[in-house]
ZAVEX-503070 format. One record per residue (C-alpha): residue in three letters; x, y, z. Coordinates in pm, whole numbers, padded with zeros to 5 digits, always signed. Layout:
! residues N
ALAXYZ...
This chain:
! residues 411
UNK-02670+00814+02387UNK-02894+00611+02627UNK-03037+00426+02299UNK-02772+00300+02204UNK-02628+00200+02569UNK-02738-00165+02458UNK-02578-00280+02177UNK-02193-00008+02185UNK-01952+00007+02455UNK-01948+00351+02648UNK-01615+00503+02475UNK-01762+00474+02097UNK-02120+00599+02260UNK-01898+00918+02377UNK-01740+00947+02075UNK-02080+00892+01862UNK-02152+01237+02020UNK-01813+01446+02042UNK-01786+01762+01971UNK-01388+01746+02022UNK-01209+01802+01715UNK-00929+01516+01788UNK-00966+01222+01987UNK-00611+01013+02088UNK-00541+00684+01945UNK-00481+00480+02209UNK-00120+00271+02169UNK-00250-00074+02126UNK-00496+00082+01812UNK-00158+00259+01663UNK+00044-00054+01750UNK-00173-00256+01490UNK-00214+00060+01234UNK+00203+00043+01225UNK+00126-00262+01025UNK+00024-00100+00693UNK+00040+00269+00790UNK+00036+00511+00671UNK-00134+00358+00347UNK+00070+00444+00004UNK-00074+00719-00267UNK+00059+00691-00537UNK+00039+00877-00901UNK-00152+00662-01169UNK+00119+00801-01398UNK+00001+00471-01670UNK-00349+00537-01635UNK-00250+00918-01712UNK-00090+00859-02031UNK-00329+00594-02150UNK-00582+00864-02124UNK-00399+01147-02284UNK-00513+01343-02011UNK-00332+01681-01900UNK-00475+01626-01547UNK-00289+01433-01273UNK-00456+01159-01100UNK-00358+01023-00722UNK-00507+00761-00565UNK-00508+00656-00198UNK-00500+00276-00170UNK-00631+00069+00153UNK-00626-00258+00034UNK-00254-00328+00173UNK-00345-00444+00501UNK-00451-00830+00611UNK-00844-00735+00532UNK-00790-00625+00218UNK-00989-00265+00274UNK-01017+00048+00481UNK-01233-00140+00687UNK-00938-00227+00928UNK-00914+00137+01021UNK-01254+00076+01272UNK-01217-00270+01286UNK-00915-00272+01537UNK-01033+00044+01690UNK-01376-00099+01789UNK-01260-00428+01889UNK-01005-00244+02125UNK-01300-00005+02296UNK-01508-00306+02331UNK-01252-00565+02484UNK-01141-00262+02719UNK-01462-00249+02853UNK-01540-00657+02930UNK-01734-00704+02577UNK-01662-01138+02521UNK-01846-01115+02180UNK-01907-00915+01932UNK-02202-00906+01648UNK-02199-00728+01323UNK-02315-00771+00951UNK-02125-00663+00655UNK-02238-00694+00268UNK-01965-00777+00051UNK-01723-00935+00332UNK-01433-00638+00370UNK-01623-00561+00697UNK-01668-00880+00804UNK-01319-01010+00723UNK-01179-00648+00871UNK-01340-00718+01190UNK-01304-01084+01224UNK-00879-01011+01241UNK-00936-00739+01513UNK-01119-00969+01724UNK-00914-01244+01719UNK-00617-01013+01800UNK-00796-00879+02108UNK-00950-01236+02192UNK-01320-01159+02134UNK-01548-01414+01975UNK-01761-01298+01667UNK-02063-01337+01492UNK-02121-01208+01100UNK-02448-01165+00971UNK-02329-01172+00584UNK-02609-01057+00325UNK-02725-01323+00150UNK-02690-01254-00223UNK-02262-01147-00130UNK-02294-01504+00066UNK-02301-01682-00243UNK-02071-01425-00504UNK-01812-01411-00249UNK-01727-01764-00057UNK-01374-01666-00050UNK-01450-01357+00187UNK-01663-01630+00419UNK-01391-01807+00425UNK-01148-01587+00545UNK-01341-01447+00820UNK-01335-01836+00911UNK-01009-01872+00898UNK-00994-01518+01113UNK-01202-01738+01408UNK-01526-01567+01300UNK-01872-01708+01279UNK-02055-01616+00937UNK-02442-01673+00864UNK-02574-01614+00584UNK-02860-01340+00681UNK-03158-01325+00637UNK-03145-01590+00863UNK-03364-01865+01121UNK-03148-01740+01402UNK-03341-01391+01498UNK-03702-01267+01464UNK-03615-01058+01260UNK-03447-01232+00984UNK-03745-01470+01017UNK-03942-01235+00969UNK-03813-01136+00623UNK-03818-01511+00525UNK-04172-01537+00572UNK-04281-01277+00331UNK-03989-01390+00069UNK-03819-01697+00127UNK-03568-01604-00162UNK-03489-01288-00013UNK-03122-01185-00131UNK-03081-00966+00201UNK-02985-00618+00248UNK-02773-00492+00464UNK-03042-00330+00675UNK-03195-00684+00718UNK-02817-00805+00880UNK-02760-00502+01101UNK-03146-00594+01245UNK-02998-00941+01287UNK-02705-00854+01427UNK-02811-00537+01658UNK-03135-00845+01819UNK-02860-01071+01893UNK-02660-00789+02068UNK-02921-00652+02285UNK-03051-01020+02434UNK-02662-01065+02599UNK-02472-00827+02838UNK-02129-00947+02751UNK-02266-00894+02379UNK-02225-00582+02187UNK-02262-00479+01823UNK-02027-00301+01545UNK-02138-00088+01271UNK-01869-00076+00966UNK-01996+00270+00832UNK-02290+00526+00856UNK-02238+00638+01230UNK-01995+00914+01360UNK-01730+00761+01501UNK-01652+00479+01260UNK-01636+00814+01027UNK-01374+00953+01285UNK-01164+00633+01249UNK-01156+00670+00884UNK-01038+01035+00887UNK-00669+00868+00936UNK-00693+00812+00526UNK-00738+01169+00468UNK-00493+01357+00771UNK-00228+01101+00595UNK-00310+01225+00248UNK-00308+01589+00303UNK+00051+01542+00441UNK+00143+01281+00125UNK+00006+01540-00157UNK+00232+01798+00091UNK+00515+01582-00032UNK+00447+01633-00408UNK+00392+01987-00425UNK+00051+01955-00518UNK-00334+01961-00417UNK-00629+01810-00546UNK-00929+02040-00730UNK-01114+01751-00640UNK-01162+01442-00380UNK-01387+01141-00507UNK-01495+00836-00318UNK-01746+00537-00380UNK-02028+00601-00161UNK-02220+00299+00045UNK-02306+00466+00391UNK-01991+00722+00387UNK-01704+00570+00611UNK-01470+00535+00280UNK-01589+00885+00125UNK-01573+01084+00484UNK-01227+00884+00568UNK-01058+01066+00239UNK-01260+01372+00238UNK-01368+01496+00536UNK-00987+01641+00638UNK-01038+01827+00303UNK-01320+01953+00397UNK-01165+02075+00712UNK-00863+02247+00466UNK-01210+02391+00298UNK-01409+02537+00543UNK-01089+02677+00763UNK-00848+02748+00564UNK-01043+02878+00218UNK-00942+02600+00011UNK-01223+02529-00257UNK-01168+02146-00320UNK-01492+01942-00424UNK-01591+01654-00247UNK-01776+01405-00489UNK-01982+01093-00394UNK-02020+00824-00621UNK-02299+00568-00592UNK-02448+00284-00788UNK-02761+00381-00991UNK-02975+00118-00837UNK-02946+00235-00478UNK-02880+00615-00499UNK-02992+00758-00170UNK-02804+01061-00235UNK-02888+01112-00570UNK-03251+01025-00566UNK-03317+00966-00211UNK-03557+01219+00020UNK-03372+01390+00340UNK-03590+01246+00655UNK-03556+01048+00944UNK-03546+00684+00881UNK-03409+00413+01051UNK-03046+00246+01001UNK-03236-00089+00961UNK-03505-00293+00805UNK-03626-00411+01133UNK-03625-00046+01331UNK-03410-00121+01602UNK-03160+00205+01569UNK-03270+00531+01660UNK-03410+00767+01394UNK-03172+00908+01188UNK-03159+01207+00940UNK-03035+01074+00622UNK-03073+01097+00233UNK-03296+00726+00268UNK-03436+00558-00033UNK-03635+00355+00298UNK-03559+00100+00558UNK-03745-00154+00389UNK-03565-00064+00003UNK-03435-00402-00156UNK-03143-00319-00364UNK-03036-00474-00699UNK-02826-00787-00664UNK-02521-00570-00790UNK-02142-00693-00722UNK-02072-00399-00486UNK-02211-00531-00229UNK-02070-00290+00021UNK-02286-00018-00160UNK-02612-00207-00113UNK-02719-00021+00172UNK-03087+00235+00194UNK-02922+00552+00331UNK-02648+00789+00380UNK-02466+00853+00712UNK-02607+01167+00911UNK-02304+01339+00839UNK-02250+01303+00470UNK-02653+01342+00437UNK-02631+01716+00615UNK-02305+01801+00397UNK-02499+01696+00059UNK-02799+01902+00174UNK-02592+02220+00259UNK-02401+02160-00069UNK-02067+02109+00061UNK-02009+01713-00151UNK-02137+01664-00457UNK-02306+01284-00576UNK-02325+01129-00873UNK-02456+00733-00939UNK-02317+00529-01228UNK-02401+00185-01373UNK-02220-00104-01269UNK-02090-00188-01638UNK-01928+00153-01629UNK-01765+00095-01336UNK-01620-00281-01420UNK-01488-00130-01744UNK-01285+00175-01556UNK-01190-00075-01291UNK-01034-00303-01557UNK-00896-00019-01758UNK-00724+00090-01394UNK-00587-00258-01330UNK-00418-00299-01688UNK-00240+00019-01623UNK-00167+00036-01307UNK-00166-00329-01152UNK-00442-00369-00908UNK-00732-00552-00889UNK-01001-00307-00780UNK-01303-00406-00522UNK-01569-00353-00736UNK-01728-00141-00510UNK-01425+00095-00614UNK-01436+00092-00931UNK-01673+00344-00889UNK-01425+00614-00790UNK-01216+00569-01069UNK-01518+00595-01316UNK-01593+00900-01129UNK-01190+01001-01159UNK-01198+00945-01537UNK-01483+01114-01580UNK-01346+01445-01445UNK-01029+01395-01626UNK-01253+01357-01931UNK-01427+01666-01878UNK-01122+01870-01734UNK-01008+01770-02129UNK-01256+01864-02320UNK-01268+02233-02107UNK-00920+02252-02180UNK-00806+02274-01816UNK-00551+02056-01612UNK-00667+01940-01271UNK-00555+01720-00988UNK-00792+01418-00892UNK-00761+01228-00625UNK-00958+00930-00542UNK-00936+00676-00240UNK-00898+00311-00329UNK-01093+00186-00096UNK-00993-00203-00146UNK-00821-00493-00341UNK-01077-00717-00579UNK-00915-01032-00532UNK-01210-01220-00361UNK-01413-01070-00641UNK-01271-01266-00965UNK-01606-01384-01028UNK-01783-01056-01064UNK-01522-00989-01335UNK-01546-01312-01489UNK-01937-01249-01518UNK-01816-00872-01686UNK-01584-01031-01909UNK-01918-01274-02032UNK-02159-00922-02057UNK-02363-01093-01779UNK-02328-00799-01535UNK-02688-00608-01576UNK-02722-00289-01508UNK-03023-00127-01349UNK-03131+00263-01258UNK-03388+00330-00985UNK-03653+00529-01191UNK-03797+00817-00973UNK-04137+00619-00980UNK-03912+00336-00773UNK-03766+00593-00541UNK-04138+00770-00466UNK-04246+00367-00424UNK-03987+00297-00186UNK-04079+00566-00020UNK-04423+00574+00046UNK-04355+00205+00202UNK-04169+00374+00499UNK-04294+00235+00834UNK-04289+00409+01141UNK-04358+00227+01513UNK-04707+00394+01633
């Protein structure tokens, strides 16, 4: 806990390292969740018959609040913990802009000032997301950046550098730790901003109560775990406790598949080294991931949590191509009206894929997946899959072992 003293206020620090089993939401958090909770699930009845499947598919959707994402779940927790403890200003990064825009409402509400690092390459796809956080009272850089050593630098071994999101959290964690009245927020990857999230799958559990029925199987995208462990993690619970034998499946993209491809070690949470060491499933600190549309996927490694689950084979992971993943996302919005995040279309390939397969064994199951966000900021990244300009790329294992080997360690 003294590491990270420096950059998180004292209550997320404590709750980083709680071995309580529930923590209260305090009344000003629950005051803003009222807003859009509890988020609907609903039965993608359309998508069902469409399919011809004999399995029934749920889906969890967290795009109805102002950010547009699950994000919000954190956002207004951490911006409460850090206000209540004299924090003015607040620095995070986030990749595709749910984070970003997420946090940049909660601070406003609770009268903190805010600075985004936003990765480089979702900069430029996503201007509308910049723009909101904006609008929201939040400063945005584009990252890497001039404004820390550390984004400088990455600029002065590749001046073109898209950006990662390891190379914004160093950017936003150096800023953080030069200012007392400064502190930094994480949107995923670390344990309490996984406790946050666990509100998606507590209110599931009670809305699949409601239908008389219980899912064989619990999917989620997969960037650093906050969207996965938010829906699964109560199932697990329901697993481990009370004998129920639910899987819990990851999906990630094949060009950054830490869990898939990635070695267990302890790496850091950032290009520049500035977190502790962490164990994780790590494709390395210093990994440069594809240019894909997901952008909230673009990250090196898997939270601690998630990482220890997939090595004691309690979650499952899969990685698909991004073309697979556009194509399910569009075939989900023509049947059941929403405009995916692309970084969610990859748990509905992975929900079609085990309604495929439950098919062709003959079997009817019950999938549930979280939708993790709304696309609407992301009309380009369709418009490029509608023109087949949307590449797709796998890590070969002769990447991965590369990667790897190029892990840097202090002396």
């Amino acid at each position: 806990p003294e590491a990270l003293a420096a950059v998180f206020p004292m209550e997320l620090i404590r709750q980083e390292v709680s071995a309580e089993r529930y923590i209260e939401i305090p009344d000003e958090v629950l005051d803003l969740y009222k807003t859009y909770r509890p988020s609907p699930l609903f039965r993608a009845v359309n998508l069902e018959k469409t399919l011809g499947t004999k399995s029934k598919i749920y889906y969890k959707y967290e795009g109805g609040n102002y950010s547009g994402s699950h994000k919000a779940n954190t956002a207004i927790a951490q911006a409460y913990y850090n206000k209540q403890e004299g924090v003015r200003r607040i620095t995070t990064e986030t990749g595709a802009g749910q984070w970003g825009c997420a946090m940049s409402f909660a601070c406003a509400h609770f009268g903190l000032e805010l600075l985004v690092f936003m990765v480089k390459v979702s900069y430029g796809q996503k201007p509308g997301r910049k723009l909101l956080m904006n609008v929201y009272n939040a400063k945005v850089i584009p990252s890497p950046s001039t404004m820390t050593v550390s984004g400088r630098r990455v600029l002065e071994i590749d001046p073109d550098s898209p950006g990662s999101l390891g190379i914004a959290i160093s950017e936003a964690m150096e800023i953080a730790a030069e200012d007392p009245y400064t502190k930094y927020s994480l949107g995923s990857v670390l344990n309490h901003v996984i406790l946050h999230q666990t509100i998606i799958g507590q209110e599931a559990i009670l809305q699949m109560a409601k239908t008389d029925d219980y899912p064989d199987v619990v999917i989620g995208c997969f960037g650093g775990g906050s969207n996965f462990s938010g829906i699964a993690f109560p199932f697990l619970h329901e697993n481990i406790v009370n004998g129920r034998k639910t899987r819990l499946l990851t999906i990630e993209p094949s060009s950054c598949p830490k869990l898939t491809k990635g070695k267990f070690m302890y790496d850091f949470g950032d290009s520049a080294g500035m977190t502790p060491l962490l164990p994780m499933y790590t494709l390395g600190h210093n990994f440069m991931p594809e240019k894909i549309h997901a952008g909230g996927l673009r990250y090196h490694g898997a939270g601690t949590l998630v990482s220890q689950l997939k090595k004691d084979g309690l979650v499952e992971a899969k990685a698909k191509m991004q073309r697979e993943c556009f194509e399910a996302g569009v075939l989900f919005a023509r049947n059941e009206g929403i405009l995916p995040a692309p970084e969610s279309t990859y748990a509905i390939a992975g929900a079609l894929d085990e309604a495929r397969k439950a098919d062709i064994e003959g079997v009817s199951r019950t999938i549930l997946f979280n939708l993790s966000g709304h696309g609407h900021f992301d009309i380009s990244a369709y418009e490029k899959y509608f023109e087949n300009n949307l590449p797709d790329h796998e890590l070969t294992n002769a990447e991965v072992e590369h990667a790897i080997s190029k892990i840097e360690f202090p002396a």
